[in-house]
Backbone as numpy.savetxt, mean C-alpha at the origin, in Angstrom:
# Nx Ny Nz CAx CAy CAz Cx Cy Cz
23.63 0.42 14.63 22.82 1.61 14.63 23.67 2.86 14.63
24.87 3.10 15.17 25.68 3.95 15.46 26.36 4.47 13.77
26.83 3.20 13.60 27.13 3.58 12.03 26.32 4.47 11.05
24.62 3.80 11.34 24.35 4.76 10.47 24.17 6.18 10.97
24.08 6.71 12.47 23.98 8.03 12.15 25.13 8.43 12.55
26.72 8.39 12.72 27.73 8.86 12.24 28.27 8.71 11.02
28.14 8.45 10.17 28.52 8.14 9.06 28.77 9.03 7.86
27.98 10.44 8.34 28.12 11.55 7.31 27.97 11.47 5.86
27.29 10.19 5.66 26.76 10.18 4.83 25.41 10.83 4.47
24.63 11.53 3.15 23.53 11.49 3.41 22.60 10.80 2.67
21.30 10.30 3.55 20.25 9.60 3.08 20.22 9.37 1.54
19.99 8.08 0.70 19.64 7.54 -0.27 18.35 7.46 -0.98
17.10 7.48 0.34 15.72 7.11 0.03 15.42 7.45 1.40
13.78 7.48 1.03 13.02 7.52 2.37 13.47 7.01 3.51
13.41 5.81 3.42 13.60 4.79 4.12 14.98 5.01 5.26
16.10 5.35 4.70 16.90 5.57 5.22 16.83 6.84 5.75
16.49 7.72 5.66 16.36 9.21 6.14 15.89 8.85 7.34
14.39 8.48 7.53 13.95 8.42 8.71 14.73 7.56 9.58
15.21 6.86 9.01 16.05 5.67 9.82 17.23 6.60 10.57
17.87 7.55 10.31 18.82 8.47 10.57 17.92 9.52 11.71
16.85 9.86 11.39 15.74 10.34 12.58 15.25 9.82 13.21
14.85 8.47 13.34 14.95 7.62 14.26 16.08 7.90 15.20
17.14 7.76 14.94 17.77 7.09 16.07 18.39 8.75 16.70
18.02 10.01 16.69 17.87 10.95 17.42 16.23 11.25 17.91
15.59 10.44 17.75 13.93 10.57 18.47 14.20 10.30 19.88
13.58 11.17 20.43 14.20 11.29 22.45 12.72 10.35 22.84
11.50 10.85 22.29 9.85 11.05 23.01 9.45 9.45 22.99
8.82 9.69 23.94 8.11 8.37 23.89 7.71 7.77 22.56
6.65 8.43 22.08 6.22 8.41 20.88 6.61 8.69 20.08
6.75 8.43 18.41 7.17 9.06 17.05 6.22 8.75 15.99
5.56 9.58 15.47 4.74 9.95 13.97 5.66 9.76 12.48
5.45 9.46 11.38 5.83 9.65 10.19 4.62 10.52 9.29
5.06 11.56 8.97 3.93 12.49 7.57 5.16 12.93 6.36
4.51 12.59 5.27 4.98 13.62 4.35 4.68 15.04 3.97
5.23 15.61 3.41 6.16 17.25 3.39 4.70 17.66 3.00
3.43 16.89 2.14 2.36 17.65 1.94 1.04 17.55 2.40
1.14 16.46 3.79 0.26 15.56 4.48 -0.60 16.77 5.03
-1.92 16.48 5.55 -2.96 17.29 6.07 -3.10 16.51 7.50
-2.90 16.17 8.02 -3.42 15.35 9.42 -4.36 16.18 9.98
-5.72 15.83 10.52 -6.81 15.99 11.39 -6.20 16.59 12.76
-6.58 17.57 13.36 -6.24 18.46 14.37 -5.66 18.03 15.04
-6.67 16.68 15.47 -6.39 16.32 16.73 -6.28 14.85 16.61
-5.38 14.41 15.25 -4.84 13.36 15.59 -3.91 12.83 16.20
-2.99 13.83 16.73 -1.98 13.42 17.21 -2.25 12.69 19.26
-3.73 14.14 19.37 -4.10 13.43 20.83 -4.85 12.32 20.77
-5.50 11.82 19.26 -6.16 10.54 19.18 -4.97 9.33 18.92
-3.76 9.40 18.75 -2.77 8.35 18.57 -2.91 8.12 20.38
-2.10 9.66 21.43 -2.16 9.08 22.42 -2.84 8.59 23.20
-4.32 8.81 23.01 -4.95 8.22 24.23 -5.04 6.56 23.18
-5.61 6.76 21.88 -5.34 4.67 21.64 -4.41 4.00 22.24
-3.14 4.85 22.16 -2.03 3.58 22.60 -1.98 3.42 24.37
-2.93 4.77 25.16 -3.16 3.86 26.65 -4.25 3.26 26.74
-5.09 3.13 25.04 -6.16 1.72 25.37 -6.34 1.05 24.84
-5.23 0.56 23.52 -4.64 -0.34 23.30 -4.01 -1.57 24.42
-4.20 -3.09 23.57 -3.14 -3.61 24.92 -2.07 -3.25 24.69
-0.78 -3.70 25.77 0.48 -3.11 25.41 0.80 -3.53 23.96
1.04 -4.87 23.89 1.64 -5.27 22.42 1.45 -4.53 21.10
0.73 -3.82 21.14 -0.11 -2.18 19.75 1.50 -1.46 20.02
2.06 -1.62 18.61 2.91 -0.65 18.85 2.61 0.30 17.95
1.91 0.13 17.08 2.11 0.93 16.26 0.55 1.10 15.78
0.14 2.31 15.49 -0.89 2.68 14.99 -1.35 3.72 13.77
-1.76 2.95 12.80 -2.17 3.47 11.22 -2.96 4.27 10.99
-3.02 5.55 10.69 -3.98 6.21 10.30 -4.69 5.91 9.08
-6.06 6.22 8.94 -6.37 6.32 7.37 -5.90 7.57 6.62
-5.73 7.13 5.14 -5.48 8.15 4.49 -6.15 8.56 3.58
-6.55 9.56 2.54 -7.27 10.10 1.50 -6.77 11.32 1.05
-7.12 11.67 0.26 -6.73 12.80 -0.81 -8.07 13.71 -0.74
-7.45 15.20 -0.95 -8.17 16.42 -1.02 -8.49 16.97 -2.49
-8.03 16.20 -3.60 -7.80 16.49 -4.50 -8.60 15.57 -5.61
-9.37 14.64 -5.00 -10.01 13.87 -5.46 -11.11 13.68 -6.85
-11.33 15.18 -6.87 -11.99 15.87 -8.54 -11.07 16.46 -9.28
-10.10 16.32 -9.27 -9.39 17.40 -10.43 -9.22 16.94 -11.58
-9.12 15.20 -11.45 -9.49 14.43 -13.27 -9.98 12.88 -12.99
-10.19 12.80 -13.65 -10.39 11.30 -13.88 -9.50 10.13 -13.27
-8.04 10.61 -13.43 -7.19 9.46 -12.64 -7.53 9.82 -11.39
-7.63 11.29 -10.39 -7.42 11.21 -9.07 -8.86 10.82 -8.39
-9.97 10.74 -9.40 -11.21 9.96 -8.46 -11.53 8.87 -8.56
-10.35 7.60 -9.14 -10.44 6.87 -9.28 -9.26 6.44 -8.33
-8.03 7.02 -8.02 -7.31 7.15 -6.95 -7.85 6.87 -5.58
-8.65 8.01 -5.36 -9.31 8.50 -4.26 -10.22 7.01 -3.85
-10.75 6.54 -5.07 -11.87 5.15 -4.99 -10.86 4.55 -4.14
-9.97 4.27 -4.91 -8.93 3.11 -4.62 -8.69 3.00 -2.82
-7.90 4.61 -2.77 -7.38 4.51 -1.11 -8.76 4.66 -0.23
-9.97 5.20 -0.61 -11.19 5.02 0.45 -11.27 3.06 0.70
-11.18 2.75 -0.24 -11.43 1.18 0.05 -10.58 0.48 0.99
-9.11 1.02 0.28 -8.36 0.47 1.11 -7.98 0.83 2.68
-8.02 1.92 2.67 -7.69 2.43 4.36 -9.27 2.54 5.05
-10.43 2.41 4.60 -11.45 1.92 5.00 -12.33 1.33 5.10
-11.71 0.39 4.50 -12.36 -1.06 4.23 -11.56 -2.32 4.83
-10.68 -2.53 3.64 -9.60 -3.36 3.76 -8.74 -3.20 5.07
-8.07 -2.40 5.28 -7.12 -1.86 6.59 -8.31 -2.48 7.65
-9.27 -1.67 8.13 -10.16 -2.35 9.45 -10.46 -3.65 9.48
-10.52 -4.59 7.89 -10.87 -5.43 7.93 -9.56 -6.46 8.25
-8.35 -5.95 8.09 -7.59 -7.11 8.08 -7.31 -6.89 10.06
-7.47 -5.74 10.74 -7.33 -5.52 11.47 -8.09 -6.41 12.54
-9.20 -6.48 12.31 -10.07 -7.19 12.55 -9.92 -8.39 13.17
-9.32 -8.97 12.03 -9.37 -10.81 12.44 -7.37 -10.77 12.60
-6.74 -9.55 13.26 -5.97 -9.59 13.98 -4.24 -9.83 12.78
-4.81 -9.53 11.33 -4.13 -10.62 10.66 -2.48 -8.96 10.62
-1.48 -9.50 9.91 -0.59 -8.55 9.68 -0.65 -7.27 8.62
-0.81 -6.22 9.07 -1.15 -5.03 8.57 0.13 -4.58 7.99
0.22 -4.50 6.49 1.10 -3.60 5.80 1.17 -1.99 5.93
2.26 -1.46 6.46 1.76 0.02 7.00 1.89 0.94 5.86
1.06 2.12 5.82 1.02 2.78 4.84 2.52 3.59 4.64
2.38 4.44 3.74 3.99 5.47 3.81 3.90 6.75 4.71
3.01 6.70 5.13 2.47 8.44 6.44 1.51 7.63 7.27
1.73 8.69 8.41 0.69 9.08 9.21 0.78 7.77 10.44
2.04 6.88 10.23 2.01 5.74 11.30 2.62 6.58 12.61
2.27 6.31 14.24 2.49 6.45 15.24 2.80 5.49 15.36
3.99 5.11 16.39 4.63 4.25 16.80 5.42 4.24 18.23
5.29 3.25 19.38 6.70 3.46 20.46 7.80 3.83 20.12
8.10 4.86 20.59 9.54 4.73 19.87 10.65 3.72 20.52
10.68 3.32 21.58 11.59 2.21 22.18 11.76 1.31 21.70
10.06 0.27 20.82 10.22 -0.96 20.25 10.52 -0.44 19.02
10.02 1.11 18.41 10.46 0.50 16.75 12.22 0.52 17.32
13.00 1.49 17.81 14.50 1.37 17.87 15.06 0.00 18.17
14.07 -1.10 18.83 14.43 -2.17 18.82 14.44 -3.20 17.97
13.16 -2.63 17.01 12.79 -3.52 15.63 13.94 -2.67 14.39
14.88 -2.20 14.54 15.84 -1.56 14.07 15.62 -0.62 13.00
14.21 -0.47 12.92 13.52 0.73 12.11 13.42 0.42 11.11
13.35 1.05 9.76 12.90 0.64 8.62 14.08 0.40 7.67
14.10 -0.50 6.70 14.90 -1.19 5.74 14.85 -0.28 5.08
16.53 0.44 5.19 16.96 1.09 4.34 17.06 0.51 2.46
16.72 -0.36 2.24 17.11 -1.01 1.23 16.15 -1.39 0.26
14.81 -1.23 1.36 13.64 -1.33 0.33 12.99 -0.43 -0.22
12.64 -0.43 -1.36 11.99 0.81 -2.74 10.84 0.64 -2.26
10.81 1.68 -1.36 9.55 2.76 -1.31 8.73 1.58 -0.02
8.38 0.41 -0.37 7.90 -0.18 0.84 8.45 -0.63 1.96
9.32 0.42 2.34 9.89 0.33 3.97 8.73 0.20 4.59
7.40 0.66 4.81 6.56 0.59 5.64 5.98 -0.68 6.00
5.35 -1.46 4.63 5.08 -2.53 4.55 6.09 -3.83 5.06
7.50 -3.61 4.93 8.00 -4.67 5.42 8.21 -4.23 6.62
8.49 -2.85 7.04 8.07 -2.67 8.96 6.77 -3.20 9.56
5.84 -3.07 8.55 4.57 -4.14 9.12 4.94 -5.21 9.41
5.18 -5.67 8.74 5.46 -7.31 8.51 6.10 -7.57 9.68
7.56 -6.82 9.79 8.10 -7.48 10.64 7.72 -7.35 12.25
7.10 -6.37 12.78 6.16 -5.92 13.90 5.57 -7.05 13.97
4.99 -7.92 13.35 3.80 -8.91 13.49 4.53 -10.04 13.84
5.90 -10.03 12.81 6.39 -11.51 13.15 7.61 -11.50 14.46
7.72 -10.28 15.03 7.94 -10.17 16.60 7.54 -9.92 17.43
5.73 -10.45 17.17 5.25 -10.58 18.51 4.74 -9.43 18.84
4.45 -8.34 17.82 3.65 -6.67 18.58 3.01 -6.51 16.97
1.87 -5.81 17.63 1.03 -5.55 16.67 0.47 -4.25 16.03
-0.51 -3.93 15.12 -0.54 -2.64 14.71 -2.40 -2.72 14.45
-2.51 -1.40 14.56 -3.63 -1.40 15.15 -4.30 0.05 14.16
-5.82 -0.13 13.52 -5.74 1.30 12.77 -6.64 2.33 13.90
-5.82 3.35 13.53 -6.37 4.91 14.62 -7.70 5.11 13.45
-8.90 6.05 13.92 -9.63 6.35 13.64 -9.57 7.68 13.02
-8.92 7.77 12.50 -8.33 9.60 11.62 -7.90 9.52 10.49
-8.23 10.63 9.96 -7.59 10.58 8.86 -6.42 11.56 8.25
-5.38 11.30 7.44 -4.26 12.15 7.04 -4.93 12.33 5.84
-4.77 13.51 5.30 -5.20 13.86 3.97 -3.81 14.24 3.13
-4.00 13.59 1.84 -2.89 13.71 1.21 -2.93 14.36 -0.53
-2.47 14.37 -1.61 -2.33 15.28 -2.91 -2.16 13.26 -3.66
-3.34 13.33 -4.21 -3.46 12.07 -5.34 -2.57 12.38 -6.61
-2.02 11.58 -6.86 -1.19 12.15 -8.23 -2.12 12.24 -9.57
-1.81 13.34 -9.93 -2.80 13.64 -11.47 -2.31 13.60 -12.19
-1.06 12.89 -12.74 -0.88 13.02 -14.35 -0.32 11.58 -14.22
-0.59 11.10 -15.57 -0.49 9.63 -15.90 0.73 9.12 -16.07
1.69 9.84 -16.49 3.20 9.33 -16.52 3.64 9.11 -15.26
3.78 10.47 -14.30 3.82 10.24 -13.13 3.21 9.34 -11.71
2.29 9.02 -12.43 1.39 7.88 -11.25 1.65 6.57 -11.38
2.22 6.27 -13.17 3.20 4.71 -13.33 4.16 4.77 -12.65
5.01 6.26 -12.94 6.07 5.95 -11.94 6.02 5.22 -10.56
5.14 6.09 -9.77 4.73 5.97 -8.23 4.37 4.32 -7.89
3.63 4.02 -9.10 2.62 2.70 -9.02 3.83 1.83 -9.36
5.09 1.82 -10.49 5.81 0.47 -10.36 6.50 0.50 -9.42
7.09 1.83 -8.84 7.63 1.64 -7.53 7.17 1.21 -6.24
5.87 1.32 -6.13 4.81 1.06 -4.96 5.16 -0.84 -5.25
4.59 -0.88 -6.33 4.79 -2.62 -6.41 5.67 -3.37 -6.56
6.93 -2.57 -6.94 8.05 -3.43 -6.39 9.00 -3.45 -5.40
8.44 -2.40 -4.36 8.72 -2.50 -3.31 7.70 -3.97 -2.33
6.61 -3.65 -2.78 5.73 -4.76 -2.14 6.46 -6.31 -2.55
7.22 -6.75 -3.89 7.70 -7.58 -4.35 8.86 -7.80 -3.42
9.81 -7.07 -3.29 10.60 -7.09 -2.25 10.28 -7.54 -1.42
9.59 -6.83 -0.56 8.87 -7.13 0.67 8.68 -8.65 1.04
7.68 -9.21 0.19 7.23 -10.32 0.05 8.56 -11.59 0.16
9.50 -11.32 -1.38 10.48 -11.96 -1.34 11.24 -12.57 -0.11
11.63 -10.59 0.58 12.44 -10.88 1.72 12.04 -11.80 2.39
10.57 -11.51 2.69 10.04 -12.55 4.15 9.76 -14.21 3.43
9.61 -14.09 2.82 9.31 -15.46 2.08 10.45 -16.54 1.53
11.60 -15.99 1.85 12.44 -16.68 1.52 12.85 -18.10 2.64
12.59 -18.20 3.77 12.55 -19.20 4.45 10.94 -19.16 4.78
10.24 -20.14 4.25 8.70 -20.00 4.38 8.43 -20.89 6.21
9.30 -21.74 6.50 8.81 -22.94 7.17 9.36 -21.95 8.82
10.37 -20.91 8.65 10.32 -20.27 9.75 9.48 -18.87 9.97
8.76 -18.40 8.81 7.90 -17.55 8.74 6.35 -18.10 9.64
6.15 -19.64 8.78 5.26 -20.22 9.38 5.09 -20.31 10.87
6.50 -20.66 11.38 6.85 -20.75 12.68 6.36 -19.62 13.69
6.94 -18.26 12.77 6.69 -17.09 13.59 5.10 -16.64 14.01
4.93 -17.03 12.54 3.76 -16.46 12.43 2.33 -17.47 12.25
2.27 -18.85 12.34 0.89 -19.36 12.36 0.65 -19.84 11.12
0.10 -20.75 10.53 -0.39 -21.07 9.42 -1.53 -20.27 8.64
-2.11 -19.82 9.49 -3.10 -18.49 9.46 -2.56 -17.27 8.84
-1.88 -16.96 9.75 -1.55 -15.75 9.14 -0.24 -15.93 8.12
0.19 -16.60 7.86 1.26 -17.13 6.46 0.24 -16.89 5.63
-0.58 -17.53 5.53 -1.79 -17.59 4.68 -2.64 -16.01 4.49
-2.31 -15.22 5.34 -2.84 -14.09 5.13 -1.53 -12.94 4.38
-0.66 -13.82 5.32 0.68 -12.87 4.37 0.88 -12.72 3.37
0.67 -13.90 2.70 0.58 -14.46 1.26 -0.50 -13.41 0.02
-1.69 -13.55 0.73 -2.78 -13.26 0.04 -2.41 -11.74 0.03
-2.33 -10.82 1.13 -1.82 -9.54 1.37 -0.92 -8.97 0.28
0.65 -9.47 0.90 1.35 -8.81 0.63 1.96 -9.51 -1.14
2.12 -11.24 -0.95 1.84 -11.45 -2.29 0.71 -11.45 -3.22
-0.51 -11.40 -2.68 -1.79 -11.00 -4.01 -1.74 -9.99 -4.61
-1.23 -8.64 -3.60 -1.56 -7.68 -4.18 -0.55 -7.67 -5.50
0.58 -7.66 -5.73 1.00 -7.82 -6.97 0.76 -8.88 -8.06
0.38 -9.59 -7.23 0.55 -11.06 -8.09 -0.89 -10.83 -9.05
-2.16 -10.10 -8.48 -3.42 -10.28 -8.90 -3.05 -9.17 -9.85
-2.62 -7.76 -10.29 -1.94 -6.69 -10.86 -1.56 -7.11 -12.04
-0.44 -8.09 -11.83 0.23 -8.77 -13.08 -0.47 -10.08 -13.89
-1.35 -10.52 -13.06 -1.95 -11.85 -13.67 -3.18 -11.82 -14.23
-3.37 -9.81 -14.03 -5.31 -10.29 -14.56 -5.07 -9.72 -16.03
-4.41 -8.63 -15.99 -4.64 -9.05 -17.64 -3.96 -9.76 -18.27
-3.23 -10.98 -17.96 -3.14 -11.96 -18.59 -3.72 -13.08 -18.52
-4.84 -12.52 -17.98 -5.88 -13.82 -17.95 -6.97 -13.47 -18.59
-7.39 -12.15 -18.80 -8.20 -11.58 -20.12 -7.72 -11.87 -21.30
-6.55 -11.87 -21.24 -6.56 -11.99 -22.68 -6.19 -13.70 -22.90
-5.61 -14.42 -22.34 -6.24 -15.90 -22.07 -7.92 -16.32 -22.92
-8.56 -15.16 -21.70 -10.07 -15.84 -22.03 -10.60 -15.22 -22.82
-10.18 -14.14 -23.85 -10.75 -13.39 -24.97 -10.24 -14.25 -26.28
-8.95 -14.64 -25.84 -8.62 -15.91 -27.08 -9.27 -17.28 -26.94
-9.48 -17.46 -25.75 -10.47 -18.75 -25.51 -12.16 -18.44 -26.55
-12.62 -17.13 -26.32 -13.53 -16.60 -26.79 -13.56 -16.94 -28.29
-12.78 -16.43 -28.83 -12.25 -16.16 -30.07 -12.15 -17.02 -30.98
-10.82 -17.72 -30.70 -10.10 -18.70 -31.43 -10.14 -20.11 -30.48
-11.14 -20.38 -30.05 -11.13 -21.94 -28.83 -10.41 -23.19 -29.66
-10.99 -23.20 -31.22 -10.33 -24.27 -31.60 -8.70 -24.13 -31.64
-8.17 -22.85 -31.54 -6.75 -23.15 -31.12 -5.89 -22.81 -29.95
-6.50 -22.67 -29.13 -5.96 -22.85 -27.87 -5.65 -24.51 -27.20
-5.22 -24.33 -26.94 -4.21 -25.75 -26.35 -4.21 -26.10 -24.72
-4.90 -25.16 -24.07 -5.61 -25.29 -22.46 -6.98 -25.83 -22.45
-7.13 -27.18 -21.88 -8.38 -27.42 -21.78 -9.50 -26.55 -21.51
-10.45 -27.07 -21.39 -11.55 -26.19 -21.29 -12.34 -25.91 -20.16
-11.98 -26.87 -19.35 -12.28 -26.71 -17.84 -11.33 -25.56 -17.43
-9.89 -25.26 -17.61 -9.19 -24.15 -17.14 -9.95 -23.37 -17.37
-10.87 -22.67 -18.09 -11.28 -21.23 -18.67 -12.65 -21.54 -18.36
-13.37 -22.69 -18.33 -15.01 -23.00 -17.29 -14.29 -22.44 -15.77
-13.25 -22.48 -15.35 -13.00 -21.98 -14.21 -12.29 -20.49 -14.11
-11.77 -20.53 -14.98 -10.94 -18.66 -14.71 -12.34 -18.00 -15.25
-12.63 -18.00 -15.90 -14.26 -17.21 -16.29 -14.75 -16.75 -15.25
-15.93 -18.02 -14.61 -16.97 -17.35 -13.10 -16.10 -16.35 -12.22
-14.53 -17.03 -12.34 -13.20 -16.57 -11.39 -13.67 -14.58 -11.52
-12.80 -14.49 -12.50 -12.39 -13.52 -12.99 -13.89 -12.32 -13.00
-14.82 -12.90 -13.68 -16.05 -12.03 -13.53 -16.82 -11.56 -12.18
-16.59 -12.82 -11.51 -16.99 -12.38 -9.77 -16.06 -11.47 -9.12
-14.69 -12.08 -9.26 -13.88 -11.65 -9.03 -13.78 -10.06 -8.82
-13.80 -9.60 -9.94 -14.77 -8.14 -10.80 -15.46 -7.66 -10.34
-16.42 -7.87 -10.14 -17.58 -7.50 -9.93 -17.44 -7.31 -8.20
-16.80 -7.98 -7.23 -16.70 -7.76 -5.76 -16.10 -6.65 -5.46
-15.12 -6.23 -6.26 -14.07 -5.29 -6.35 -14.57 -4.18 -6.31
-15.08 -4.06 -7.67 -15.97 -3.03 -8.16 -16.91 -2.41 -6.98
-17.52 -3.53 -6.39 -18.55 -3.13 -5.45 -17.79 -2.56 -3.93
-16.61 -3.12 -3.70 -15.77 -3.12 -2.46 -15.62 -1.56 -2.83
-15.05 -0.69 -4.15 -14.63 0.44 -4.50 -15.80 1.61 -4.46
-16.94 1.06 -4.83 -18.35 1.71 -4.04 -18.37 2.02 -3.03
-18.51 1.05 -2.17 -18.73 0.86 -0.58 -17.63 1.85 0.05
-16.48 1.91 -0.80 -15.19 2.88 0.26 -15.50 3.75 -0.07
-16.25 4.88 -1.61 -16.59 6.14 -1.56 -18.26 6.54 -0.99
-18.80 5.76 -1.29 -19.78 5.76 -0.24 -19.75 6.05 1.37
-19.02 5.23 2.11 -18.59 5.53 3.40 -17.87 6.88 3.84
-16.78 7.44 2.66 -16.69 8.45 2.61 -17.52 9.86 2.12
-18.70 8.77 1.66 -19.58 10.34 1.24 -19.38 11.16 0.27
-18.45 10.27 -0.77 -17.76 10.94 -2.02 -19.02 10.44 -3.17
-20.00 11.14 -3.07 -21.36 10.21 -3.89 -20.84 10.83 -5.10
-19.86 11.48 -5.53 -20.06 11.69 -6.81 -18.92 11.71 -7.60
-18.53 9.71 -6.62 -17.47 9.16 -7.42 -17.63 8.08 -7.40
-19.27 7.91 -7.23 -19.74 6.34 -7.79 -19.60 5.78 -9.50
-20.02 6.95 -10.23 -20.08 6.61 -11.40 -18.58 6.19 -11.86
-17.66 7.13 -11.13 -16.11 6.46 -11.69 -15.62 5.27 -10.86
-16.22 5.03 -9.83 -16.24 3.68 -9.24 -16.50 2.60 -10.26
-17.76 3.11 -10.37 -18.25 1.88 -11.24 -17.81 1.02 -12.51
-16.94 2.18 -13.48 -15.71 1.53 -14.23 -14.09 1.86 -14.06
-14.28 1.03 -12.78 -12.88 1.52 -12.02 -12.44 0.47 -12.71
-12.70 -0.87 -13.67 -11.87 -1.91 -13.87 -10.60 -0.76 -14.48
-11.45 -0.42 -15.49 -10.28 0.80 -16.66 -9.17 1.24 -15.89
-9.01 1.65 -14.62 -8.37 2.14 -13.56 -6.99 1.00 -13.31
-8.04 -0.50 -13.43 -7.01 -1.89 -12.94 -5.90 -1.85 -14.28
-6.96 -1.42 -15.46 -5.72 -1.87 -16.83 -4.27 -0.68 -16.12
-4.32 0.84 -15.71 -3.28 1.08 -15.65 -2.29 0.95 -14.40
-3.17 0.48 -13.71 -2.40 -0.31 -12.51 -1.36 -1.51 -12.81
-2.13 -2.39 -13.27 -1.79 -3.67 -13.97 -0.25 -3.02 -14.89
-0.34 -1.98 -15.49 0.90 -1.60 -16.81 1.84 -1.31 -15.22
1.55 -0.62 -14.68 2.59 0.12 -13.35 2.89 -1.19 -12.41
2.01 -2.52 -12.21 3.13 -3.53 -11.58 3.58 -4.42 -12.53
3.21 -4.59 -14.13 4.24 -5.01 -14.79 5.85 -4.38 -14.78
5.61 -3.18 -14.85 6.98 -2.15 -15.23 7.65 -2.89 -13.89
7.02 -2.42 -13.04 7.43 -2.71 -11.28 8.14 -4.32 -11.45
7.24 -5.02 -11.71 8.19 -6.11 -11.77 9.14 -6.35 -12.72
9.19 -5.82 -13.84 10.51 -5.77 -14.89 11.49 -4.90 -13.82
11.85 -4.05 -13.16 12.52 -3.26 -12.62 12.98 -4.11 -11.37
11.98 -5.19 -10.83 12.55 -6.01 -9.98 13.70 -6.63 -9.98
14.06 -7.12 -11.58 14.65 -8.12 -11.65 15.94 -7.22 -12.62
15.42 -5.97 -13.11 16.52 -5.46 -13.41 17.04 -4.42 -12.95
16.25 -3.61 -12.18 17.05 -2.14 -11.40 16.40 -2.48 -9.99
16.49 -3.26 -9.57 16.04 -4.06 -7.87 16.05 -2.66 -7.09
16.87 -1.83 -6.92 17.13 -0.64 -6.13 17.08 0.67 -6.72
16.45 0.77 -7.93 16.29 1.83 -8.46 15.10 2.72 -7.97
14.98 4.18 -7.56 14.71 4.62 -6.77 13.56 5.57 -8.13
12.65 5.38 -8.70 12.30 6.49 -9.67 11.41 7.19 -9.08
12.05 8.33 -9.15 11.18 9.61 -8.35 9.95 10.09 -9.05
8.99 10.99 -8.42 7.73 11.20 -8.94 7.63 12.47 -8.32
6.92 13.35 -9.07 6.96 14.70 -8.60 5.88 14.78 -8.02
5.63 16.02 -6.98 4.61 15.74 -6.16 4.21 17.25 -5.84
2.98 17.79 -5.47 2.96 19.10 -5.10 2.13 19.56 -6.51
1.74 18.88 -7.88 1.26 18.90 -8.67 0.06 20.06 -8.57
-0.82 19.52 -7.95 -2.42 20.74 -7.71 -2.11 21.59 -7.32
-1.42 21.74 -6.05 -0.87 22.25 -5.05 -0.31 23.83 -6.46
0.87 23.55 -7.40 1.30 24.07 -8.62 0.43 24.67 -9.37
-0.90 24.08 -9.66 -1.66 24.06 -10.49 -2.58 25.22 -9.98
-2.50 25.57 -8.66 -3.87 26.35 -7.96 -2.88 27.70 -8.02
-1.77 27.48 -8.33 -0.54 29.12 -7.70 -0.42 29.72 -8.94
-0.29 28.59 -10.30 -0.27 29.26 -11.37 -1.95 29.74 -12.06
-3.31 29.14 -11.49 -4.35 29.85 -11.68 -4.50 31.39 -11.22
-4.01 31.33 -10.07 -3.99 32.60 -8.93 -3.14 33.53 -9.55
-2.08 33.39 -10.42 -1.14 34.71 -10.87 -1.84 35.24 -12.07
């Protein structure tokens, strides 16, 4: 630990920065926000009183997050769909049945004693330091828990820039996954057959489902098509079919239900063909995983502060 903050070196990535602020954090407690985060007034007194009614083992506690920016086009209210589902849907739900929570990139509270003991975040991982700090919180025995607040954050609006964000988002999660997965039978150990099984689905579905659905459309559009020359039986595609269309269709409805709850009623209609949303997701964890295997540590930046730009140059 000493090494890294004498070292006079400076920070590489996120990840490592805070890791260098970490280990001058005096307070009991320590927060993570980014440079354009909105946090709720009084979230910071809603972290402390959870964690004295939390049991002890809660070390760490997740805020929800969302964007303020959520109408400015078409990609950011389909954005906005995305993270309402996930930080209020998904997040409570995995919370729920106790399973391991991937932490977002802001707005986590944390002990500061155990994270300095969990040696803080992996300098080494692209962009999902958080997620494998989840991970590893769970598989030593302390847990994470979501706060009832929300951080408001700037959705990215332009399409070049949001692949960027998006292959980096997913191959950091690839990482992630890798790391812990590389001895499966002591993961199991740590962590339960249960929750292996939730790790899996989590932290490996989420890419794995990204990269595999549209290649399973187009599978079953050539099955459609050309059946007499496809060379996969026909039970494979009697089964990826119901798969894939339910599949769909839950999603779809899960992406409702999160702007709904938020009261964003008038981002149902772009809910509703949020698949269009999956095709450019799907292009951003292909890239993500080509970059896995060939720039593993490549760091591609994304500009940020966009609206924020956009409202200063209306105003002059």
């Amino acid at each position: 630990m000493e090494n890294y903050r004498d070292s006079g070196f400076p920070a590489k990535n996120k990840g490592e920065g805070i890791k260098f602020g970490l280990y001058e954090a005096k307070g009991e407690f320590i927060v993570i926000y980014d440079a354009e985060d909105i946090p709720e007034k009084n979230q910071l007194k809603k972290a402390v009183l959870g964690f004295r009614k939390v049991p002890e083992n809660v070390v760490c506690l997740q805020s929800k997050l969302n964007y303020y920016n959520p109408n400015q086009n078409l990609l950011t209210k389909w954005f906005t769909a995305e993270y309402s589902s996930w930080f209020d849907l998904y997040l409570p739900g995995i919370d729920s049945v106790e399973a391991p929570i991937p932490l977002g990139g802001t707005s986590n509270h944390f002990k500061t004693e155990i994270l300095k003991k969990l040696k803080g975040w992996d300098p080494f991982n692209v962009t999902e330091e958080d997620c494998d700090l989840g991970i590893r919180i769970f598989k030593n025995g302390y847990r994470t828990k979501v706060l009832d607040t929300t951080t408001w954050e700037e959705a990215n609006s332009e399409l070049k820039n949001w692949i960027k964000q998006r292959s980096r988002w997913v191959k950091g999660y690839i990482q992630t996954y890798f790391v812990h997965i590389r001895n499966p039978f002591k993961l199991i150990k740590k962590m339960g057959m249960k929750n292996f099984i939730h790790f899996n689905l989590i932290v490996g579905g989420n890419f794995f489902v990204l990269c595999f659905n549209p290649i399973a459309w187009v599978f079953l559009f050539n099955w459609i098509i050309f059946s007499h020359k496809i060379y996969f039986p026909n039970i494979f595609f009697l089964i990826i079919t119901p798969t894939l269309l339910f599949g769909n269709i839950i999603f779809v409805i899960i992406n409702i239900l999160g702007v709904l709850k938020r009261k964003w009623y008038n981002l149902i209609i772009p809910a509703i063909f949020i698949p269009l949303y999956w095709v450019l997701m799907s292009i951003g964890a292909l890239k993500g995983l080509f970059q896995f295997f060939k720039k593993p540590h490549y760091w591609e930046k994304t500009q940020h502060a966009l609206f924020l730009q956009k409202i200063e140059e209306s105003s002059n």
